[in-house]
C-alpha positions in Angstrom: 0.0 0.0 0.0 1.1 3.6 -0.8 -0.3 5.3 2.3 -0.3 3.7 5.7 -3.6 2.9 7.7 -2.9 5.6 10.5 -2.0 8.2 8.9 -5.2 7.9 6.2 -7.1 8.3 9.2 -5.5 11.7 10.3 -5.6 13.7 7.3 -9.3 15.0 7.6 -8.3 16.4 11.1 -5.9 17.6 9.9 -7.5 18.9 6.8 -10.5 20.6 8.9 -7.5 22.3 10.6 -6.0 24.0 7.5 -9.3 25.0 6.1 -10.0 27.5 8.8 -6.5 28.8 8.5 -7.0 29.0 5.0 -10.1 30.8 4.6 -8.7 33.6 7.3 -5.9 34.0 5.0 -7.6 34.5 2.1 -10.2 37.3 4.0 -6.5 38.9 5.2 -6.3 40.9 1.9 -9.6 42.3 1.9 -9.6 43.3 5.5 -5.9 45.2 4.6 -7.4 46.5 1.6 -10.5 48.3 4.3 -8.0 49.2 6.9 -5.6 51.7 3.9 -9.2 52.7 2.3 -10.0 53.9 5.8 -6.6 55.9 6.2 -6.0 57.3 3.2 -9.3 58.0 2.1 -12.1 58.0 4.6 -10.6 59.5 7.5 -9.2 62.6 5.5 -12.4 63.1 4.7 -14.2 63.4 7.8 -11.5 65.4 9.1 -12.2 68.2 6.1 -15.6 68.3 6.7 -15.1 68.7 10.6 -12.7 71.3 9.6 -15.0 73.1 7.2 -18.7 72.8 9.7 -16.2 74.8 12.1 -15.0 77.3 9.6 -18.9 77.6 8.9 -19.8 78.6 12.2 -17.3 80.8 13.5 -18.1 82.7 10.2 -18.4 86.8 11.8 -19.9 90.0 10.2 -17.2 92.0 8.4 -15.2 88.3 7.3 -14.1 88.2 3.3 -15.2 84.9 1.9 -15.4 83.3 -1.6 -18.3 80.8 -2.4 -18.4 77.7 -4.0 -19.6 79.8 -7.4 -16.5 81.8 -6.7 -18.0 85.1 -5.8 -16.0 87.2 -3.2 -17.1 89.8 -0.7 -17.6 90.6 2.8 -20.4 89.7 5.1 -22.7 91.7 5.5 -25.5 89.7 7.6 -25.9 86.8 8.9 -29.0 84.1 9.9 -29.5 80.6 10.3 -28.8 79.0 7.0 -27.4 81.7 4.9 -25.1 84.4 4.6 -25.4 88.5 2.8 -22.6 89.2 1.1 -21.9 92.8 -0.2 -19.6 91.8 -4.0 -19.5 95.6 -4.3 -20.6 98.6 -3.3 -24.7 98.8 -2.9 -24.6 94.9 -4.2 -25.7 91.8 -1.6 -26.3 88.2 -2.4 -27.7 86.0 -0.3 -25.9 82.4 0.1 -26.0 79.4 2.2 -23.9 79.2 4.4 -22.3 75.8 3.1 -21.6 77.6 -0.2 -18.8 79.7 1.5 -15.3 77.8 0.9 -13.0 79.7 2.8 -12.7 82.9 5.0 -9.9 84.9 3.4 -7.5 86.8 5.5 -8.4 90.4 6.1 -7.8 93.2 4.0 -7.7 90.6 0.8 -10.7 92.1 -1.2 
């Protein structure tokens, strides 16, 4: 005989062993595919939008902003949701406040 008695016996424990291993490793490149989404896409994104929802609310009559339609100007009122911004002189337009992209440094306009 080719394979002995005893050890024909074994080789399904021992089998059922290696399949669990087996089927972990093959999950092991989809979990480390997740974990460098998560780090180098995911999380930089939450962290913008943090950073822009506080930029949004510590938004201050007299600040120079630009919009998302790239007007510029300084506010002139504010409420709730949206923002009056004076583009020149005698000219306001009203815009939510998540259109404005960034507060620009005083003085800018």
């Amino acid at each position: 005989m080719l394979i002995s008695s005893a050890f024909a016996q074994t080789a399904p424990a021992a089998a059922a062993g290696n399949d669990i291993m087996s089927s972990l490793t093959g999950m092991l490149p989809l979990v480390l595919m997740f974990v460098v989404l998560y780090f180098v896409m995911i999380r930089p994104q939450m962290k913008r939008q943090k950073e822009h929802k506080a930029m949004i609310e510590a938004i201050a009559k007299g600040d120079e902003v630009a919009t998302v339609g790239g007007l510029l100007g300084k506010v002139t009122k504010l409420s709730e949701g949206t923002v009056s911004v004076e583009i020149a002189a005698g000219v306001e337009v009203q815009v939510q406040r998540q259109a404005v992209v960034q507060v620009l440094p005083k003085g800018s306009l």
